[in-house]
VOGU-3710 file (C-alpha; in Angstrom, 3 decimals, decimal comma):
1> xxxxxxxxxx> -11,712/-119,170/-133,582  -8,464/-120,564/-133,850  -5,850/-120,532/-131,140  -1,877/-120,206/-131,196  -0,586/-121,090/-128,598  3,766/-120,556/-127,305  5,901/-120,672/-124,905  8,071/-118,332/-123,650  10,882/-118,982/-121,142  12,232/-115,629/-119,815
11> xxxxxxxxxx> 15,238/-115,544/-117,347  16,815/-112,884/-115,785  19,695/-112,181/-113,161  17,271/-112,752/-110,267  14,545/-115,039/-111,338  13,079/-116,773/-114,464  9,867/-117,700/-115,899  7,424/-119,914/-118,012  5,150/-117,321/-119,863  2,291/-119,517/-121,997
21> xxxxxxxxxx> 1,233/-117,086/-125,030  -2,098/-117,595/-126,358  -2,563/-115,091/-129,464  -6,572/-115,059/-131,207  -7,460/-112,566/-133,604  -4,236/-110,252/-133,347  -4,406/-110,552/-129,705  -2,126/-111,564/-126,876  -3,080/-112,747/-123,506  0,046/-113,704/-121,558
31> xxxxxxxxxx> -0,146/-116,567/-118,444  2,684/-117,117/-116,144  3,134/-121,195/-115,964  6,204/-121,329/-113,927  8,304/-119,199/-112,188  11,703/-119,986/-110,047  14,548/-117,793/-108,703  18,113/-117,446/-110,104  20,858/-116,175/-108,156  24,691/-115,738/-109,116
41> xxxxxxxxxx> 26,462/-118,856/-107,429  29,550/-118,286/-105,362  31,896/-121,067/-105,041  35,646/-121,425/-103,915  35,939/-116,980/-104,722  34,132/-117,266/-108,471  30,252/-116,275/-109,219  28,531/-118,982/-111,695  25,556/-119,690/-112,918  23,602/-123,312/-112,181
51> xxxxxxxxxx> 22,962/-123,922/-115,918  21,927/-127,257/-115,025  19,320/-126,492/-112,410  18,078/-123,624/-114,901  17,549/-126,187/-117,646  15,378/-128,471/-115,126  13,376/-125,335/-114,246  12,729/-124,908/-117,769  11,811/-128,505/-118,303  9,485/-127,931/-115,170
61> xxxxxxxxxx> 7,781/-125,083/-117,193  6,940/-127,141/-120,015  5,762/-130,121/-118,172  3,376/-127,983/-116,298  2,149/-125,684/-119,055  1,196/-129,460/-120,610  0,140/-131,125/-118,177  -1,590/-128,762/-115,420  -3,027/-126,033/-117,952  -3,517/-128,456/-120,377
71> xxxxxxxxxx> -1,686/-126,723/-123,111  0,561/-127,951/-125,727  2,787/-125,426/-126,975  3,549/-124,670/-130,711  7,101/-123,858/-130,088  9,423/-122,540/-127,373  11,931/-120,155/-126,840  14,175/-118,681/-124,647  15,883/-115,243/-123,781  18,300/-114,312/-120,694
81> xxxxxxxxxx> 20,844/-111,582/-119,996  23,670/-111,209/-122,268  27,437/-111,806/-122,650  27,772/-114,874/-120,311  28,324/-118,167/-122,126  28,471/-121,696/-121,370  31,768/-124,515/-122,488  31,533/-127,622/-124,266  33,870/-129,904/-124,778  34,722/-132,126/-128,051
91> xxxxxxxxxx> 32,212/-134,617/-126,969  29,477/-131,700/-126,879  28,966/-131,882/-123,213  28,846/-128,726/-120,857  32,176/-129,122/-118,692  31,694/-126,248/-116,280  29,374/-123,884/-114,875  29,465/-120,818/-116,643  30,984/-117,969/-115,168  28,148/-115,112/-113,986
101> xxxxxxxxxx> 29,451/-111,602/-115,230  29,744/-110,124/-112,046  32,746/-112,219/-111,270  36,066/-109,960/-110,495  38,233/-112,168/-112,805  37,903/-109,536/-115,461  38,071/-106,588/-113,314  41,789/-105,501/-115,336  40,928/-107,480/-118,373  39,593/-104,472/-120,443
111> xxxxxxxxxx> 43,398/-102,595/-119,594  45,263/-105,575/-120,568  43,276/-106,282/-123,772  43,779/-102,542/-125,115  47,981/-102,808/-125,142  47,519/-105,534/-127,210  44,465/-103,878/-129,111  43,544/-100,322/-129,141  40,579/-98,834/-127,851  39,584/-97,348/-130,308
121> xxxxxxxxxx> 40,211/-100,540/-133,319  38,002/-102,491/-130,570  34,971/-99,979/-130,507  35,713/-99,905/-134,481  35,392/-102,974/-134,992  32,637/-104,086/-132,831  30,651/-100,798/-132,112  29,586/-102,125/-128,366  29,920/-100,352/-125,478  32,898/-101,343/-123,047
131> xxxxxxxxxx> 32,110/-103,208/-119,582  34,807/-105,039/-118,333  32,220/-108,343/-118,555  31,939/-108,682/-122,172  32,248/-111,683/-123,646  34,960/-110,516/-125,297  37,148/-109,374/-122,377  35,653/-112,784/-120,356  37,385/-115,162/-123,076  40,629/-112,419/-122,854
141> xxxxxxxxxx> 40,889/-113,096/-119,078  41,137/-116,789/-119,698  43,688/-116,693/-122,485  45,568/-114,164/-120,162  45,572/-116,779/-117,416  46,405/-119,814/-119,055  43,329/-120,767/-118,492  42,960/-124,977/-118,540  39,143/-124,662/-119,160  39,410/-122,984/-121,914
151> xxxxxxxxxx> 42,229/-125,315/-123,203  39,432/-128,444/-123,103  36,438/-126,107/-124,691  35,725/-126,831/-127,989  32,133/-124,317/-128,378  31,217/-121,667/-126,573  27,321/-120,860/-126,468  25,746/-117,817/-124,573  23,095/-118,529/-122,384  20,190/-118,740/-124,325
161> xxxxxxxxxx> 21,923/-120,556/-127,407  23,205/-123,234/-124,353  19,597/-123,640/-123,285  18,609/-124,444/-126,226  21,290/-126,665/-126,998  20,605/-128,482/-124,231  16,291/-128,326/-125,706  17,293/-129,232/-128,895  20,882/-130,894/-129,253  21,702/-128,064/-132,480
171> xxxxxxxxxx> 24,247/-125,562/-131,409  24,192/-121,832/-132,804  24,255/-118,468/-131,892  21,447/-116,018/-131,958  22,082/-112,899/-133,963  20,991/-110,462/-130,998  22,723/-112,446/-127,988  25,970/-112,480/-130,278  25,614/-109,065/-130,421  26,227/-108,380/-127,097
181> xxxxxxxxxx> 29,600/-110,268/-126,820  31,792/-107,183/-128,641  33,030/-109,896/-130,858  30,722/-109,324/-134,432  30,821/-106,545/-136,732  28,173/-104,057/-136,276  24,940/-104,680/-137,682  26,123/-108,074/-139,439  26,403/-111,644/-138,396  30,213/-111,985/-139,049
191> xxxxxxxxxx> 32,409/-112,358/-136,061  35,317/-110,327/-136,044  38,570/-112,716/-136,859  40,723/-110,165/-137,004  40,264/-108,998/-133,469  39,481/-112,406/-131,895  43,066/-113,451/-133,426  45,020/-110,603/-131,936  43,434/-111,070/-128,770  44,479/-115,121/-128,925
201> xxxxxxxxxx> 41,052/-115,932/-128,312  40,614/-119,253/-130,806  38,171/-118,756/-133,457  37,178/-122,317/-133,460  34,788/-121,528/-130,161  32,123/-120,113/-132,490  29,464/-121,690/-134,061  27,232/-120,050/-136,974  24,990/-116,870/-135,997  21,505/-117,209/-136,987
211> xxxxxxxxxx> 18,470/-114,209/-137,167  15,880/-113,793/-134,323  12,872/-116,047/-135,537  15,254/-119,521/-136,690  13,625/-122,869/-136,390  16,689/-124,215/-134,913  15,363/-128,085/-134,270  12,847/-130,026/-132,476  12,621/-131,064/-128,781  14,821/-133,619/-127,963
221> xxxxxxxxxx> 13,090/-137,020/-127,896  14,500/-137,568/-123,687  12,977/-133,742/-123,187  9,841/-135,112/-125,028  9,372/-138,132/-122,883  10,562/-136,464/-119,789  7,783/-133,443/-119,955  4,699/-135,065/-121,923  5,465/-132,536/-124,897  5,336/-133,179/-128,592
231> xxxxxxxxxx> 8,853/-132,976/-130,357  7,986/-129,301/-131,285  9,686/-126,173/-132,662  12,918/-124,699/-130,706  12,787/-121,009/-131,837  16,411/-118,839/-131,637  13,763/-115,892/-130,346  15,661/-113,058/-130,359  17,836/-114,668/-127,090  19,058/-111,001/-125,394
241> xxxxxxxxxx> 15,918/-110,002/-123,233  16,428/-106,335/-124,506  16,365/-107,598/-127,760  13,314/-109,556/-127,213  11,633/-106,369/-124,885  12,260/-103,950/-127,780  10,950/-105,882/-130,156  7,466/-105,286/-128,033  7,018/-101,438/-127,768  4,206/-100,170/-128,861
251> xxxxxxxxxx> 4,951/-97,225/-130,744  3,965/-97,033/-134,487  6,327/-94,751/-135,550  9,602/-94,541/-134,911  9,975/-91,582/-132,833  10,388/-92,264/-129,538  13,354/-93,648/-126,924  13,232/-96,536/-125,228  14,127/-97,767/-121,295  13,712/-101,548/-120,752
261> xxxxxxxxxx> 13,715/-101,023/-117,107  14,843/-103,630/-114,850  17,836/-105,239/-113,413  19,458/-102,863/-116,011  18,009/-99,842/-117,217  18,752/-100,362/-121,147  18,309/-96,856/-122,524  18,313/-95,808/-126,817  16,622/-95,943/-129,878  15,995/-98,437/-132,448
271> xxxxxxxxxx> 18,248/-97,491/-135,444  18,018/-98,593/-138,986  21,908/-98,655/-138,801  24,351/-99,238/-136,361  25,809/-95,413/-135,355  29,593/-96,102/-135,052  32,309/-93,029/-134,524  34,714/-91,046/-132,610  31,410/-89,377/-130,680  29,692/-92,760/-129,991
281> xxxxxxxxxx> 33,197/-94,344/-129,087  33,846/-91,450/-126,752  30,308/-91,339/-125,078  30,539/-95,678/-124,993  27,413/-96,383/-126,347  26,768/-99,686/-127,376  25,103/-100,546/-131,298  23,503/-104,534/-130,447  20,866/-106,558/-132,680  17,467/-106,401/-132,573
291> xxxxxxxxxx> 14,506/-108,492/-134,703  14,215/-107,928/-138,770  17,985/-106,025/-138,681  18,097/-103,452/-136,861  19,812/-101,931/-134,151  19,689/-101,245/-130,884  21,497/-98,027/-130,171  21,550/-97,795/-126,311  23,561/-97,489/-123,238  23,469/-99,769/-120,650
301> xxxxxxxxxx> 22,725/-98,049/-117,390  22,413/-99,585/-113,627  19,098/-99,918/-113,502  17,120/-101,197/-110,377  20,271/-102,964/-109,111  21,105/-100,166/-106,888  17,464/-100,822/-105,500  17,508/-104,303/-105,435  20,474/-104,751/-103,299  19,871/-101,819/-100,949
311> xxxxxxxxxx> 16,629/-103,795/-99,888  18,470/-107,061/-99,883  21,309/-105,536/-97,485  18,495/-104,245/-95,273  16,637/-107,404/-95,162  17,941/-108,028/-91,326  16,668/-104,617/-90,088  13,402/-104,321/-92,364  12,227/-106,160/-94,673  10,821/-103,404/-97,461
321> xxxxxxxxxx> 7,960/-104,209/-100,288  8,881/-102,312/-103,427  6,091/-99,662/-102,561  7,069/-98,907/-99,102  10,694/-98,128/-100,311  8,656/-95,862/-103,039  7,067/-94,310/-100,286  9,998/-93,685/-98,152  11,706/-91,771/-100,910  8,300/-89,490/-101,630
331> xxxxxxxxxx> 8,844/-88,370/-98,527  12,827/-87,133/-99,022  14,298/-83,965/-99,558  14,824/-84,527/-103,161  17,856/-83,622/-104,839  19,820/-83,558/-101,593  22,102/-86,632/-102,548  23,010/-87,628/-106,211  25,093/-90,535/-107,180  26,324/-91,637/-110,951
341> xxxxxxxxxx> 24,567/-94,989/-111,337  27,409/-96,196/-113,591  30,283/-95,650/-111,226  32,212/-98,751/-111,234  31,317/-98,961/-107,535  27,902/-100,016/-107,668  28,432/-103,178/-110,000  28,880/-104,991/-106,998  29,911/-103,315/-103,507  28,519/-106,483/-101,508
351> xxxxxxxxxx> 26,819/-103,423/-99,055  24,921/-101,198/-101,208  23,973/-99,273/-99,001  27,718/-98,064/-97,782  28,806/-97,810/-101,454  26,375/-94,945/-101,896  26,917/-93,594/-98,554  30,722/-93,411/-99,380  30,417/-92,214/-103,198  28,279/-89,071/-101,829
361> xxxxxxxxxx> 30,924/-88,397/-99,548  33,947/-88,583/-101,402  31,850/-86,222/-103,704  31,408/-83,651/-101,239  27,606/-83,728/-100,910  27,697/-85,006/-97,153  26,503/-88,381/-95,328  22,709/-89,907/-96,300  21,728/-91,092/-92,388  18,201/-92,776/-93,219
371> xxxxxxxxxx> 17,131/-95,440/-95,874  14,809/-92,820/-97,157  17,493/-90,498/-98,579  19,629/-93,798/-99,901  16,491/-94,540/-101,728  15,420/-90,881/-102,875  19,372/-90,118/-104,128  19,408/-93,547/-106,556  15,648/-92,740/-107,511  16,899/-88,785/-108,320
381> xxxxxxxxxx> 20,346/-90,470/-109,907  18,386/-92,484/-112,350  15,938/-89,786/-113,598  18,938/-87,380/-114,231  21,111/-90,109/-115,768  18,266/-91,071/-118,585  18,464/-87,023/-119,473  21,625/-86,900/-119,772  21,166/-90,357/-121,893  18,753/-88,573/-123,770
391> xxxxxxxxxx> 20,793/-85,668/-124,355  23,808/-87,671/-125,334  21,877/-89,831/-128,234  20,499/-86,355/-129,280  23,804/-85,074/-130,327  24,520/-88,803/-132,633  20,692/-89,066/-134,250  18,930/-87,039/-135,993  15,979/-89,334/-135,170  13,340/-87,095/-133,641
401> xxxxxxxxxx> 12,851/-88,264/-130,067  8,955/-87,108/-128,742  8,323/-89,421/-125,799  9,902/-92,157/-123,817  8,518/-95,597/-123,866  9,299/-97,516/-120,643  9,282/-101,511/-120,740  9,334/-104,219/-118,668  8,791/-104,638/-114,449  10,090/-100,895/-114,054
411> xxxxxxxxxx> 6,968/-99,623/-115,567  5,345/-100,397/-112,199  7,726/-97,599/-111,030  5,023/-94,968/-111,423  7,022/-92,683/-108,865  10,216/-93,099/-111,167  8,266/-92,841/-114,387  6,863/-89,526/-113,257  10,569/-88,463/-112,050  11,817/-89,464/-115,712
421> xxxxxxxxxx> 9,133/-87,444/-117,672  9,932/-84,567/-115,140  13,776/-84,826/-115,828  13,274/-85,561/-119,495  10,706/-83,222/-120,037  9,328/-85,615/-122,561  5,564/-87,861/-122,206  6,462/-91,457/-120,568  4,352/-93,637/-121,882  5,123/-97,194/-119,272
431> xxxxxxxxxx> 3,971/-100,613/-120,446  3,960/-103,487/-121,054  5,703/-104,597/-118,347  6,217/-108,547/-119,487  7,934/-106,933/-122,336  10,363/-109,737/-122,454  7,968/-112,558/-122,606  5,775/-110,841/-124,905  8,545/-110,140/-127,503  9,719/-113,485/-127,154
441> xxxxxxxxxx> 6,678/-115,090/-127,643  5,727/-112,907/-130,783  9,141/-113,697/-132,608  8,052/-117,306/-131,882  4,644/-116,173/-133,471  6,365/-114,675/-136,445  8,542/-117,431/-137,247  5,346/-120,295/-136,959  3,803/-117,817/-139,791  0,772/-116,686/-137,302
451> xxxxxxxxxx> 2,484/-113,124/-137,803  4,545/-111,522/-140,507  6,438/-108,746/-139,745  7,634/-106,623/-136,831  5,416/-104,104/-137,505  2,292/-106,705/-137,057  4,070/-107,689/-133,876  3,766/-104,127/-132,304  0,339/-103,595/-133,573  -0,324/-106,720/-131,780
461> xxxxxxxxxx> 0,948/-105,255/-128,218  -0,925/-102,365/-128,565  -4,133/-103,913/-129,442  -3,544/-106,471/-126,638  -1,969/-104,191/-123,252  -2,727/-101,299/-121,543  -0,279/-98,437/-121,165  -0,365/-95,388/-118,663  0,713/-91,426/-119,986  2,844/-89,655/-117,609
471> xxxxxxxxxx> 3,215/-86,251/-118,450  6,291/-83,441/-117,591  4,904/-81,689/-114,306  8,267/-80,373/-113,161  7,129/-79,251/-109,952  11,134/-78,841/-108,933  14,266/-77,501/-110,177  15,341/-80,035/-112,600  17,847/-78,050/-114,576  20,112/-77,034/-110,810
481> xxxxxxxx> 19,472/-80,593/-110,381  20,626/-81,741/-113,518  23,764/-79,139/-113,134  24,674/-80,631/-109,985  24,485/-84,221/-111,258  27,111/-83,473/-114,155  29,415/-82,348/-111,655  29,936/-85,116/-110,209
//
């Protein structure tokens, strides 16, 4: 029975991983190899990322998937978060840490773009939603300030594409993590010169996009040496971990929404074509690139963030597992406290915990006084937000929308999965939670010719992970809930 055997290395915002893909007889069993935090770096005021010390853990992955589970890949690739990007200089070396997208230097960047710009030509021409972190606004703020990095840069690569730079020695840019940087046309792999020239962002710093499922180049011999590995395969997987989750849903039809839940909460649809217009411009919906074309129609939403650093902030006092924060909110008055997830607020208050406390005051609603109702009003706010997502996309698509698949380490939320088909009103059907990996590791799969098409990739996931059903059973009153959460 032959064996395929690839590597996936998966990072995210708060930790990354080494996920070994081993797929027999259109099945995938998935083993984690490595895994290592990532956090934001703050130094002298700015938030970076250690690009270096990621690359090493990476490295590490390989050398152990090789040498203690005595596996030699086929291939690798890699996926991260989007829109953050990495400078080299003339000489092809990395000359800073990149900057991590949370960083306030683009806080007015968006503002000052648009009287140079309109709005409405940069939604036009890019179809992506607008967060003041885009790559696009990111470069802006440097132009803006003169900045001396940038004047030394010669190539830009996002994350992934730097990685595997750094792999391989080729630089290029992955068609799905470009398509997060609001700087291509929608749906195509042309950046937009037009709009990068009236910004004064030089259009040198770009290097050729590529499609999800490019044999970009070999390991570096040093990288070879260095980890025991063959010189094999560096795949541009599809490098935005959305990308890479979607591309792993297990649906064989296309009617259904998606939520790759995590960090973010990336709600949509998979589109045939990008959905571009005054509506869509107005309701900031973002159209970004997914594997064989198409496109990811989705918002981006704050996802588990508001979680995440709630428990972080009350790490001195108590230090919560996941399911006793779950627990603590069961046992809320729900619907007491609502927040909007997206207020600009929450990207990064520093004290959770007090932002929420202050937005549900300055909304009228009253103080939350215990961790319980913090935790019950963001679990509550996220339910009622992917309605009103839902809602929203319903107005743009006539794609039917029959039930909700939920991806990635969210669908271990069972509380919040059973909120969401409550608020919805629509089956939730939660799994596979290594979404990422998996979709990584199946593009790799695809492009080694052990699979052929994206439809052979889902039939793959289905065959190969369990999934659990969570049905509406609207015990409360969603639709007073839901009125109360617009007004705010």
């Amino acid at each position: 029975m032959r064996k395929n055997h690839f590597l996936a290395f998966d990072l995210g915002a708060s930790s990354g991983r080494a996920i070994l893909g081993t797929l027999s007889e259109d099945k995938l069993e998935l083993t984690e190899v490595h895994r290592f935090e990532n956090q934001m770096q703050l130094i002298q005021g700015h938030y970076f990322w250690n690009i270096f010390s990621l690359f090493n853990e990476l490295k590490t992955g390989l050398k152990k998937c090789i040498q203690e589970f005595g596996i030699q890949p086929e291939s690798i690739g890699v996926d991260t978060w989007g829109v953050d990007f990495v400078h080299l200089n003339k000489e092809g070396q990395i000359i800073s840490l990149p900057f991590a997208y949370r960083d306030s230097r683009t806080d007015t960047a968006m503002e000052d773009l648009f009287q140079q710009v309109p709005k409405e030509e940069v939604y036009r021409q890019t179809g992506i939603q607008f967060m003041q972190f885009n790559s696009l606004f990111q470069l802006f703020s440097m132009v803006k300030d003169q900045s001396s990095l940038l004047e030394i840069t010669d190539k830009i690569l996002f994350m992934p594409d730097a990685l595997n730079y750094l792999f391989s020695g080729k630089a290029v840019t992955e068609f799905s993590i470009a398509s997060t940087s609001q700087m291509i046309a929608p749906g195509t792999k042309n950046w937009q010169v037009d709009l990068l020239q009236k910004a004064g962002i030089p259009t040198s710093l770009l290097t050729e996009i590529v499609d999800p499922g490019t044999i970009i180049g070999t390991v570096l011999a040093e990288v070879a040496e260095e980890t025991g590995s063959q010189q094999i395969p560096v795949i541009a997987v599809a490098g935005h971990d959305t990308a890479s989750a979607i591309a792993s849903v297990p649906a064989s039809d296309k009617n259904y929404a998606y939520i790759s839940s995590g960090t973010w909460s990336l709600m949509g649809i998979e589109s045939g074509q990008p959905l571009v217009s005054d509506q869509t411009l107005e309701m900031n919906y973002t159209n970004e690139g997914g594997v064989e074309g198409t496109t990811r129609f989705l918002k981006n939403i704050m996802g588990m963030w508001l979680i995440q650093e709630c428990r972080r902030t009350w790490l001195k006092e108590k230090n919560y597992s996941w399911d006793e924060m779950v627990q603590l909110a069961q046992g809320a008055e729900p619907f007491k406290y609502l927040i909007n997830p997206d207020d600009s607020v929450f990207l990064n208050p520093g004290n959770m915990p007090e932002a929420i406390v202050r937005f549900c005051e300055a909304s009228g609603q009253g103080k939350p006084e215990t961790h319980a109702e913090i935790i019950r009003c963001v679990y509550d706010s996220l339910a009622l937000k992917y309605r009103y997502t839902l809602e929203q996309i319903r107005t743009v698509s006539e794609q039917p929308i029959e039930r909700i698949h939920i991806i990635g380490g969210g669908a271990n939320n069972r509380f919040l999965n059973q909120l969401t088909a409550d608020a919805t009103k629509l089956t939730v059907i939660a799994g596979p939670t290594e979404a990422t990996a998996t979709g990584n590791i199946l593009v790799q799969a695809k492009a080694m010719g052990a699979l052929q098409s994206l439809e052979a990739m889902r039939a793959v996931v289905r065959k190969s992970f369990e999934v659990e059903e969570f049905k509406p059973d609207p015990k409360l009153d969603w639709d007073r809930a839901y009125q109360k959460y617009l007004s705010l």
